[in-house]
Structure formats: C-alpha cells, structure tokens
C-alpha positions as CSV (number, residue, x, y, z in Angstrom):
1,X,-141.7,-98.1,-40.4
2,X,-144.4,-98.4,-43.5
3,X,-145.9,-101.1,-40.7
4,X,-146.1,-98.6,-38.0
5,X,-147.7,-96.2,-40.5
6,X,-150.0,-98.0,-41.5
7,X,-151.6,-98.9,-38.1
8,X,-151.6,-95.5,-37.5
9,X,-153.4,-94.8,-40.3
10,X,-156.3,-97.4,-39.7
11,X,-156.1,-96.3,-35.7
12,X,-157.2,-92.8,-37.2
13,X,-160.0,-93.6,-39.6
14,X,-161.4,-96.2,-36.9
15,X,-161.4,-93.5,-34.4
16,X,-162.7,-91.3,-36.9
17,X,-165.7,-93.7,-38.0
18,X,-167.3,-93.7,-33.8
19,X,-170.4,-91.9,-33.7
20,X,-170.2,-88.5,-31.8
21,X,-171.8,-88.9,-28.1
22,X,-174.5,-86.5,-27.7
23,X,-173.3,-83.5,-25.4
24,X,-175.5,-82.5,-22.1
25,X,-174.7,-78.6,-21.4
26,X,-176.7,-77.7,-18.3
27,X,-177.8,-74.1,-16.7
28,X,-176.1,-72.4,-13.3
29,X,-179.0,-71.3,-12.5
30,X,-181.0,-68.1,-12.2
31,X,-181.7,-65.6,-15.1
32,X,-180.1,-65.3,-18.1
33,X,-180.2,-65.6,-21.8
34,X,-179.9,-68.6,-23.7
35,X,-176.4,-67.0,-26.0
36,X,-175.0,-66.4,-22.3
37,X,-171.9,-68.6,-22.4
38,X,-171.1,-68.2,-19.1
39,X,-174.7,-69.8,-17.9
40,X,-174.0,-73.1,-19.4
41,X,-171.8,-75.8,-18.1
42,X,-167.9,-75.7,-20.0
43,X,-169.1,-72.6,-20.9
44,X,-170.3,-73.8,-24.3
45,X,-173.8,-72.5,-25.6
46,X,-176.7,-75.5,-26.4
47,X,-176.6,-75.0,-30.3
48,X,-176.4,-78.2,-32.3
49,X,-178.2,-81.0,-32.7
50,X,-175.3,-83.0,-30.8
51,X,-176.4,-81.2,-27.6
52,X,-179.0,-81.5,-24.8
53,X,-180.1,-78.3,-22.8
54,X,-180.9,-79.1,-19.6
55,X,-182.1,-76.7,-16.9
56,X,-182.7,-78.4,-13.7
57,X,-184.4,-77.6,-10.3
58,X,-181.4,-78.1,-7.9
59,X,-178.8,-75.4,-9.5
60,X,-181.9,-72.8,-8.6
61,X,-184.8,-71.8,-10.7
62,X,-184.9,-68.9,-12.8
63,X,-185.8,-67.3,-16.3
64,X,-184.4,-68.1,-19.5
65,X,-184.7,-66.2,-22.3
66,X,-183.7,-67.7,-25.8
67,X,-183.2,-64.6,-27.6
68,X,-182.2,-66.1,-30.9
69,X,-183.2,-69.2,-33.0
70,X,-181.8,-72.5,-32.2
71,X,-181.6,-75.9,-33.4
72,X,-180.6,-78.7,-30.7
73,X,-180.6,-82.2,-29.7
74,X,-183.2,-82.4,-26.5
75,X,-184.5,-79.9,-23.8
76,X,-185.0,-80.9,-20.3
77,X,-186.9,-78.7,-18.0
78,X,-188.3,-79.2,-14.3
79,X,-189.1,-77.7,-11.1
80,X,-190.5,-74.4,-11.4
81,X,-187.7,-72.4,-13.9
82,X,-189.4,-70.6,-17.1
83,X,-188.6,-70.7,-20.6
84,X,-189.1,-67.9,-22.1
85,X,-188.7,-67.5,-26.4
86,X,-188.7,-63.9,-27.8
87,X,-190.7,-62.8,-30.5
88,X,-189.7,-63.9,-34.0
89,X,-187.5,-66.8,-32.3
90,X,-187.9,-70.7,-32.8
91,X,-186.2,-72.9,-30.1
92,X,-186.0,-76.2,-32.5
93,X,-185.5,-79.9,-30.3
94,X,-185.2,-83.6,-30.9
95,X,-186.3,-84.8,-27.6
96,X,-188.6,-82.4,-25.3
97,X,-189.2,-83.2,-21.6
98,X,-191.2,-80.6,-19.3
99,X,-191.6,-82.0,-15.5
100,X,-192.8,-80.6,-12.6
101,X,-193.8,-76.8,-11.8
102,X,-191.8,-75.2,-15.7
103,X,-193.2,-73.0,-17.2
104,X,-192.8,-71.9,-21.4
105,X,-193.7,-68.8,-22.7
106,X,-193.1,-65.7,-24.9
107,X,-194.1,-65.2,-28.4
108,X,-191.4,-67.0,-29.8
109,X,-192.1,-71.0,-31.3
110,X,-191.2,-74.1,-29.7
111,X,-191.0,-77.0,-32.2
112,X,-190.1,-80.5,-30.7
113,X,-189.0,-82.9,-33.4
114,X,-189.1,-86.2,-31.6
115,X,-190.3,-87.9,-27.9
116,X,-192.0,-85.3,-25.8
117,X,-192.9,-85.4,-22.5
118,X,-195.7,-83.0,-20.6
119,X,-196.1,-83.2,-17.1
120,X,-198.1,-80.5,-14.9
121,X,-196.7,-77.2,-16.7
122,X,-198.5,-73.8,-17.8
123,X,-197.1,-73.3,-21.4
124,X,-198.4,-69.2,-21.9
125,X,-197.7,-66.5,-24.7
126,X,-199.3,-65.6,-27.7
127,X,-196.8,-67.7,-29.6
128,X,-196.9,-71.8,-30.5
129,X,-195.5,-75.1,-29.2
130,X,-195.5,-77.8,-31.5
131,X,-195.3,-81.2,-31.1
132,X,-194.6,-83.4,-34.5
133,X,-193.2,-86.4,-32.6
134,X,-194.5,-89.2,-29.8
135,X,-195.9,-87.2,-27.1
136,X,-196.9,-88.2,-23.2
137,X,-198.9,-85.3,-21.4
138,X,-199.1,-86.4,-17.7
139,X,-200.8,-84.6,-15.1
140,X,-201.2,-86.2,-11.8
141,X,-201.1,-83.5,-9.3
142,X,-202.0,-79.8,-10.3
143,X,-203.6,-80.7,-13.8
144,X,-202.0,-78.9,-16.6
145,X,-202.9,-75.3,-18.3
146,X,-202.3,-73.7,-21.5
147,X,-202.8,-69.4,-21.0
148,X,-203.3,-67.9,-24.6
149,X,-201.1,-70.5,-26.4
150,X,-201.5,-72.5,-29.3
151,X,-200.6,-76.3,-28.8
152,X,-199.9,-78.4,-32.1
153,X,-200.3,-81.8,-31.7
154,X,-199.0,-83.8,-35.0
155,X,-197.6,-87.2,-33.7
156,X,-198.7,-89.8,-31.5
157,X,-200.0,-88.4,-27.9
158,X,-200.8,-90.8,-25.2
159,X,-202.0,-88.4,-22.5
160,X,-203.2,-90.2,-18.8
161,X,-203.4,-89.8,-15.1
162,X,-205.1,-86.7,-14.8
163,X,-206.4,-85.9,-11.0
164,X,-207.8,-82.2,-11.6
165,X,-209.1,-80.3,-14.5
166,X,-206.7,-79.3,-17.3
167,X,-207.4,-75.5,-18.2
168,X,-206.9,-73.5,-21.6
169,X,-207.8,-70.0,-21.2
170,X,-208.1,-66.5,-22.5
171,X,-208.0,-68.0,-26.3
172,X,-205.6,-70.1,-26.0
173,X,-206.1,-72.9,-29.0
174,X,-205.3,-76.7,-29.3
175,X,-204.9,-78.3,-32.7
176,X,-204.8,-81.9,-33.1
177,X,-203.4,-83.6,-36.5
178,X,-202.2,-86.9,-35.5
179,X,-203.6,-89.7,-32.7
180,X,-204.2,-88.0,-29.2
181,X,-205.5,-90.8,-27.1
182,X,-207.1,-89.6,-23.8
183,X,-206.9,-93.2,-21.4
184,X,-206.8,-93.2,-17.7
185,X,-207.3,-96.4,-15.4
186,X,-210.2,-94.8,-13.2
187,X,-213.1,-92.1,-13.1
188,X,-212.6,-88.9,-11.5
189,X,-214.9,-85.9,-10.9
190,X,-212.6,-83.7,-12.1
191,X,-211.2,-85.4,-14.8
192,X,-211.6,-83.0,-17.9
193,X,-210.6,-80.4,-20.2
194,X,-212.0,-77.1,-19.5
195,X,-212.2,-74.5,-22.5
196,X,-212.7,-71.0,-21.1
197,X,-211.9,-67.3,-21.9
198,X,-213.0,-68.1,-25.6
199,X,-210.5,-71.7,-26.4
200,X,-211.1,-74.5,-28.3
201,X,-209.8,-77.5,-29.0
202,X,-209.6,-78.3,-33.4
203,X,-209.4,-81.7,-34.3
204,X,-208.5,-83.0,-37.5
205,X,-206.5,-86.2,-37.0
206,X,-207.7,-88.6,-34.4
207,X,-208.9,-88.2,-31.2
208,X,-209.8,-91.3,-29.1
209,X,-211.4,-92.0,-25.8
210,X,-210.0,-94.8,-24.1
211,X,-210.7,-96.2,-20.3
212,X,-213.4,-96.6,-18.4
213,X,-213.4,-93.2,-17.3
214,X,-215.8,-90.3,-17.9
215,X,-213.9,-87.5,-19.5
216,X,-215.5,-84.0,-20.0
217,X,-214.8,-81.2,-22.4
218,X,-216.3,-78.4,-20.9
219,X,-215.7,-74.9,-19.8
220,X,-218.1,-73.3,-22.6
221,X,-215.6,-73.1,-25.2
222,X,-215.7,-75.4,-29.1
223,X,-214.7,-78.8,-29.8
224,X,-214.7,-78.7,-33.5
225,X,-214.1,-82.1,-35.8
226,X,-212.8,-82.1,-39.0
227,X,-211.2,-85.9,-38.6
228,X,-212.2,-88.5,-36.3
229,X,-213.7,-88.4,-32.9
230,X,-213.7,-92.0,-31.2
231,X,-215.1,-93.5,-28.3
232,X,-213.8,-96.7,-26.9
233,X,-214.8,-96.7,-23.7
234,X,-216.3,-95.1,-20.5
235,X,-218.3,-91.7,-21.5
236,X,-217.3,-88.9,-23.9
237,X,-219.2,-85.2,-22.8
238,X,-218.7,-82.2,-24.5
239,X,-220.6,-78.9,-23.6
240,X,-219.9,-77.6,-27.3
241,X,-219.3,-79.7,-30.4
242,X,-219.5,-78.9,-33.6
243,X,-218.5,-81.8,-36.7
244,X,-218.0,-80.3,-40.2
245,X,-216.1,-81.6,-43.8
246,X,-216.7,-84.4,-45.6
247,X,-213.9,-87.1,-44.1
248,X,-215.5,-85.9,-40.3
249,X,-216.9,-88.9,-38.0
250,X,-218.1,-89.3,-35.0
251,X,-217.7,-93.2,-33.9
252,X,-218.6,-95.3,-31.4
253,X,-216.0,-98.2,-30.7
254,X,-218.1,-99.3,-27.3
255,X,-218.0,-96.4,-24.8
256,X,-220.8,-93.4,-24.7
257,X,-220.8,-89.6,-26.2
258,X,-223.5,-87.7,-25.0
259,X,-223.9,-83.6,-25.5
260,X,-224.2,-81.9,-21.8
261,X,-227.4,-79.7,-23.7
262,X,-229.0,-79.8,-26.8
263,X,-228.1,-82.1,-29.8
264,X,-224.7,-83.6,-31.5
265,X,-225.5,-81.6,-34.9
266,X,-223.5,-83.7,-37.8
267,X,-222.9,-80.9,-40.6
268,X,-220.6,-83.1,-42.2
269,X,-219.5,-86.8,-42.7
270,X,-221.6,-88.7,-40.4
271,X,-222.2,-91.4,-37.5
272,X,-221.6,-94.6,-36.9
273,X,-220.3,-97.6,-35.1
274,X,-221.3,-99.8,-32.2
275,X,-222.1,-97.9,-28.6
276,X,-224.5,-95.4,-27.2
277,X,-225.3,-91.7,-28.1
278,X,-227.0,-90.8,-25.1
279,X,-227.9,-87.3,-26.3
280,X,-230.8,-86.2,-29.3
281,X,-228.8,-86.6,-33.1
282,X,-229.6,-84.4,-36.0
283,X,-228.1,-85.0,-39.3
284,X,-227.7,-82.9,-42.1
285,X,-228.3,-83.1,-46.2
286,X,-225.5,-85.1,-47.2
287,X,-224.6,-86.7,-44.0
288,X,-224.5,-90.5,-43.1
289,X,-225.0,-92.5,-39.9
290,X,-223.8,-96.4,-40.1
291,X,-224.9,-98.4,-37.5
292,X,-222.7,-101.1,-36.3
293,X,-219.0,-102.3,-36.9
294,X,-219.8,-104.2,-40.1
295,X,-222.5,-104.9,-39.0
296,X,-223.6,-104.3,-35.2
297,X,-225.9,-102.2,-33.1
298,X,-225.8,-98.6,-32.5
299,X,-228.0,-97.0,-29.6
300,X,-229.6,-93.4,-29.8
301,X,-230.8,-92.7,-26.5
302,X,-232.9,-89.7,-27.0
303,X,-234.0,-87.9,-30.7
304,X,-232.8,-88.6,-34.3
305,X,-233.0,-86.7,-37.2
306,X,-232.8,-87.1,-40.5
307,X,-233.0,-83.9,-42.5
308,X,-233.4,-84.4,-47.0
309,X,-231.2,-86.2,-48.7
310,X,-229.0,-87.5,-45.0
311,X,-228.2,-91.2,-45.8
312,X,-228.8,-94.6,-43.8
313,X,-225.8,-96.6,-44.5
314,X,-227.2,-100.3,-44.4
315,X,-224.6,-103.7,-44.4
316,X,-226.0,-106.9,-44.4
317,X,-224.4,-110.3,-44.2
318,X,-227.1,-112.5,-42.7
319,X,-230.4,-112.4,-41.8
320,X,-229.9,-112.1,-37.6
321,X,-230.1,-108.3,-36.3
322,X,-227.4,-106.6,-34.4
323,X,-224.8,-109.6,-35.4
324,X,-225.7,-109.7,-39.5
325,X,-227.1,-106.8,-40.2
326,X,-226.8,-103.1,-39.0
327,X,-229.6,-101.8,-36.5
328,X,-230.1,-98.6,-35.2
329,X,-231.8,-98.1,-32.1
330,X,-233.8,-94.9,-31.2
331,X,-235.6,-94.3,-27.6
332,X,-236.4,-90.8,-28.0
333,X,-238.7,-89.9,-32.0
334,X,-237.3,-90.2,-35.1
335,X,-237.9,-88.4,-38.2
336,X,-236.8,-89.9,-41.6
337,X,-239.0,-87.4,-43.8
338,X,-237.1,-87.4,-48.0
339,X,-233.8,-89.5,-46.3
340,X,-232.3,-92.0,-48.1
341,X,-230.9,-95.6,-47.5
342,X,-228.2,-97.5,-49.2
343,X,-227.7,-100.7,-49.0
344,X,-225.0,-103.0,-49.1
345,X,-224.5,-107.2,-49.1
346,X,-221.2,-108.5,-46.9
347,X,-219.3,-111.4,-47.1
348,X,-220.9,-112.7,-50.7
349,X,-224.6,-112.5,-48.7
350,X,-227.5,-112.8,-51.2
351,X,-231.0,-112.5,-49.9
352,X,-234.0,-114.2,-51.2
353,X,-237.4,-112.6,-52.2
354,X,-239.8,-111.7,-49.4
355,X,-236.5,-111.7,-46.5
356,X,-237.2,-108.5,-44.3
357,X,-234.9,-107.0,-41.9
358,X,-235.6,-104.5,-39.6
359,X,-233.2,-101.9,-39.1
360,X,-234.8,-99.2,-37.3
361,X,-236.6,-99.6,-34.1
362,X,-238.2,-96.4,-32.7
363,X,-239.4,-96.3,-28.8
364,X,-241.5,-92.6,-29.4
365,X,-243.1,-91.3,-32.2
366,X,-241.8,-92.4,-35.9
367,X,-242.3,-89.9,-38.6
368,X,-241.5,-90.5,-42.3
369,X,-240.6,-92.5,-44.8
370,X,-237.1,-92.7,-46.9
371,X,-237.5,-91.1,-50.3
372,X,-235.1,-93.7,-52.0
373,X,-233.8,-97.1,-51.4
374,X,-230.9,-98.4,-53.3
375,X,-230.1,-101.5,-53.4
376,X,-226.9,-103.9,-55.0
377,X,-227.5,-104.2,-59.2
378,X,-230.3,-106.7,-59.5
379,X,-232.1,-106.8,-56.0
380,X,-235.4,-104.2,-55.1
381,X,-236.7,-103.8,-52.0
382,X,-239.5,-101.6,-50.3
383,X,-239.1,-100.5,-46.5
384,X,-242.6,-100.6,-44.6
385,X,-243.1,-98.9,-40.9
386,X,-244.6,-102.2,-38.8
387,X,-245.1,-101.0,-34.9
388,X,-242.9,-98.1,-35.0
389,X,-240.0,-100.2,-36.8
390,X,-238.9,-99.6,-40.3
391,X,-239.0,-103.0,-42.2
392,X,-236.7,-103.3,-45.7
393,X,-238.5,-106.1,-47.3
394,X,-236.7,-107.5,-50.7
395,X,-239.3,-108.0,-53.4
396,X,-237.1,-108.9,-56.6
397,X,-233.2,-110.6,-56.9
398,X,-231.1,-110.8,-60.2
399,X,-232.3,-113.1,-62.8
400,X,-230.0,-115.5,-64.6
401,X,-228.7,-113.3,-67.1
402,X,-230.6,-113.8,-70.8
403,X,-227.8,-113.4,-72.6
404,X,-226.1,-115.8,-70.9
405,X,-229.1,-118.0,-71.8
406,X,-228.7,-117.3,-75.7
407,X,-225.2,-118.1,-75.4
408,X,-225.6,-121.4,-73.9
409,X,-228.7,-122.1,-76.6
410,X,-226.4,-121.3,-79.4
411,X,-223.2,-123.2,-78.5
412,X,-226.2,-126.2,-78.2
413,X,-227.9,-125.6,-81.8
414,X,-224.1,-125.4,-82.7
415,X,-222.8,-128.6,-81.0
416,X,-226.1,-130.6,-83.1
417,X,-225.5,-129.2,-86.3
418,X,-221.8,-130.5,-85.6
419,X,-223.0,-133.7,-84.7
420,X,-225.4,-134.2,-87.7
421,X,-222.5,-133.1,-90.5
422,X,-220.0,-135.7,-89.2
C-alpha cells in the first residue's frame, strides 16, 4: 500500500512539473468585443499570457473592440478584420503577427513584447503601437500605411519586399530606437516611404540602408536623426532631413545619400565613412566629418562647408591615400574658412619630418584655410593649399626625451665612480 502511495505521489509532482501548453482561443467571427465570451472558441476570453488570440479570415471578418486592458501570449490577425482598442486601453502581447488586408486602430495602445510581424496593414487612430521586440514589416502587394498613428520601433526590424509606396499620413509619427534595416533584393520606382499630411519619421537608434536598391523618403514631411543614419548600399534620398545631438551621424558604409534639394545640413555630430554624398554638405560649429573607415575615401559630389570651429577628423596609418590615410573628395567648392583639423596616428604609425599627405582634393573653387591643426604630443605640422588640394606637411617629431638623457648620463658617472672605488 505505502508502495502504491508513493508512485502516486511521484505520478503527481511529475505531472505537476510539465510546462503548461500555450492555449489558442480563436474569434466566430463578425463584431464583437474582446470580454465577449461567447465570441471566442470554448467560450473562454484571450487573457493570460498562456493564450494566443487569433482572429482569422475564414470564420468572417469583422470588428473587434478590446474594451479593457489585456495582457496575453500572441495575436494573430489576417484578411481584412479590424482591431479596434478603446481609449485608455493597452492590448499587451508576446508574439504579434498582422497579415494580409487587418486593420488596428482606436486610441487605445498596442504593445507587442516579442516577434512581430507586419505585412500590408493600415494601423490608424490617434493612439500607439509599439514594437519592443524582433520585428519583420513586409509589404509586397498594396504597400503598407500608417493614418495618424504613432509607430514605436525599439527592437530589431528587418523590413523588405516592398512593391509600392508605404504612406504615413495626416501626422501620423514613426519613432525608431533600435536597428530598423530597410534591404530589398532589387530597385523599384516606387520603392519608398512617403511622409505626408505633416508625418515624420524620428530616428534615434539605428537606421540602415541595405541592398542595392534606391529607397526614397519623401512625401514632404521630416526625417530627423538623433542616432545613426547608415548607408550600405544602393542610394539613400530624403526630400527633408534634418541631424541634430551630439551622438548623431550620418555614415557611409558603401552606398549613396543624396538630398532631393538643397544641402544635408549636420547641426550636430557629424559625417563620415567610406561612399558618396552626392548632394552639397554644410557643417556646423562643433560638428565633425571623418573620411574613410579607419582610414578610406569619402566622396562629396557637389558643395562642402565648413562653418568655425566644424572639425576635420584626420587618421593616418601610412603614407598611401585612400588606403592609409583619410581623404576627402569634393567636386563641387569647398570652404574651410576658422575649421579645425585633428589629427590622429593608427596602428603605432610615426611619420618623419617633411612627409605630406594630402587629404583634401577640391574640383571648384577652394576657399580657406584651417585655423588650428592638432597634432599627437610631440609632432607639428602646417597644412598648405597646392592646386586646389590641402597638403598637411609634418615639420617637427618628438625628440628623445632629455630627461631620459640625464638619467642614462647619471647611472654612467655612477657606474665609473663604482668602478674606480673598488
């Protein structure tokens, strides 16, 4: 009997120890609210993080309202149904998928927690959808739109295949604090992001251009960077963009950024890297650019700038342009007029007097001349414009230190008067 007991008793806490299997509690179909028992399958309400909501296409599309705050495992909804959160409400989910014609709005918030995916759906209302996990947007038929929203992007966001424009409208926002890479394996004419009615897109994580694509912010609204703009690849266009903050950068990692009209104004941070700006660059006091990926060649296409006190960021690690030292390459003017440049030695480099490098080539007009140049403790240098190229030419290296000298001289006078008293 104690025997039989016992194997009872270990039946129990082994059944006890399995992990619970997430529940999938789907919608009839039609309208209804989300606390509507009798919408969801076994009658049982999507409200733990053991359970998946999903509202499919085949049971009939319709409107759901979630008309309280909730706190689940995953969402899945597709084909044409919309979601619709009430003001003051948060709909709170692991996983996130939207597919096909669905449709989110309201005022309430929409937080996904973990794996999201976006394909061709018009998220509207004046409230927020938030994504801190990975993300996938893909749009390969009707593009994507976003009506008055505001989109949160925190995680990672892979987001490809785009065949038509993807529209924010009447104010609708998009804020970017983690990695959005933008990739797709071929150009399209109407492969952008159009900002109208007054949107914009913030970025203050990472936003990188990928494929050989050309991909167009347009649509007359802002593209503002607070973090990192990158280019890898193809051609970068905004109509509108505006860099401010200290930690802001615009780099080139091989592809092309160019301004539809006027100039990329950096206000803050700076430029650098290795690729092309093919639009006229104005930098502002206390801004850098960097030419080069430690070090490399950066191409300026049109006009450069430097307003008083904007820095050139010089690395050198040999004495061959482009490949050991930074050059910057401008085919428009340049103005350098009070700028600065600092300069620094890679890889244990040490250049002798009299070694120039030329780091600045200007097809137009040069005007200028850099108000400081500061170089590693011990070296001088004086940069020279020689056929419309600035020339930094080292005149004086570090000296063998005198005290060092002294020291060696006394231990010498010391070792001989040794010598002589033995």
């Amino acid at each position: 009997m104690k025997k039989l007991l016992r194997f009872a008793l270990v039946a129990v806490l082994a059944t006890s120890a399995l992990p619970a299997f997430a529940q999938t509690r789907t919608w009839s179909g039609g309208n209804g609210n989300w606390s509507d028992a009798s919408k969801w399958s076994g009658s049982n309400v999507p409200d733990t993080a053991g359970e998946t909501a999903s509202i499919q296409f085949g049971s009939g599309v319709g409107i759901i309202t979630v008309d309280n705050s909730y706190s689940i495992g995953g969402l899945d909804i597709q084909f044409g149904n919309t979601l619709t959160i009430g003001t003051g409400n948060t709909l709170d989910v692991g996983t996130l998928n939207f597919q096909g014609s669905s449709f989110q709005n309201g005022s309430g918030n929409l937080v996904a927690s973990g794996a999201a995916t976006w394909q061709t759906t018009l998220l509207s209302g004046n409230g927020s959808t938030t994504f801190n996990g990975a993300l996938t947007i893909n749009t390969p038929k009707t593009g994507g739109a976003v009506d008055g929203r505001t989109i949160n992007t925190n995680g990672a966001t892979t987001w490809s295949n785009q065949a038509n424009p993807f529209v924010m409208l009447n104010s609708a926002v998009w804020n970017n604090g983690g990695t959005l890479t933008r990739t797709t394996a071929s150009a399209s004419s109407f492969d952008n992001l159009e900002l109208t009615g007054g949107s914009t897109f913030n970025n203050s994580g990472t936003f990188v251009k990928a494929g050989a694509d050309s991909f167009t912010v347009n649509g007359g609204g802002l593209f503002t960077n607070t973090g990192t703009v990158r280019a890898d690849a193809g051609t970068l266009v905004f109509s509108n963009y505006a860099q401010s903050g200290a930690s802001a950068q615009l780099v080139l990692n091989g592809g092309t950024v160019q301004l539809s009209s006027g100039s990329i104004n950096i206000n803050g941070g700076g430029l650098s890297g290795a690729g092309t700006v093919s639009t006229a660059v104005n930098l502002a006091a206390g801004t850098y650019v960097g030419p080069g990926s430690s070090p490399g060649t950066l191409n300026l296409s049109s006009n450069f700038n430097m307003n008083s006190d904007a820095e050139f960021r010089l690395e050198i690690a040999g004495l061959t342009p482009g490949t050991e030292y930074d050059v910057l390459n401008v085919g428009g003017n340049a103005n350098v007029t009070n700028a600065n440049l600092a300069v620094s030695f890679l890889g244990g480099f040490g250049p002798a007097i009299s070694d120039a490098f030329t780091f600045l080539n200007v097809t137009g007009t040069a005007t200028g001349m850099f108000d400081s140049v500061v170089l590693p403790t011990g070296y001088d240098g004086t940069v020279s414009l020689v056929n419309n190229s600035y020339v930094l030419t080292i005149t004086a290296v570090p000296e063998p230190s005198a005290i060092g000298l002294v020291s060696m001289l006394g231990l010498g006078l010391v070792a001989r008067r040794r010598r002589r008293q033995s």
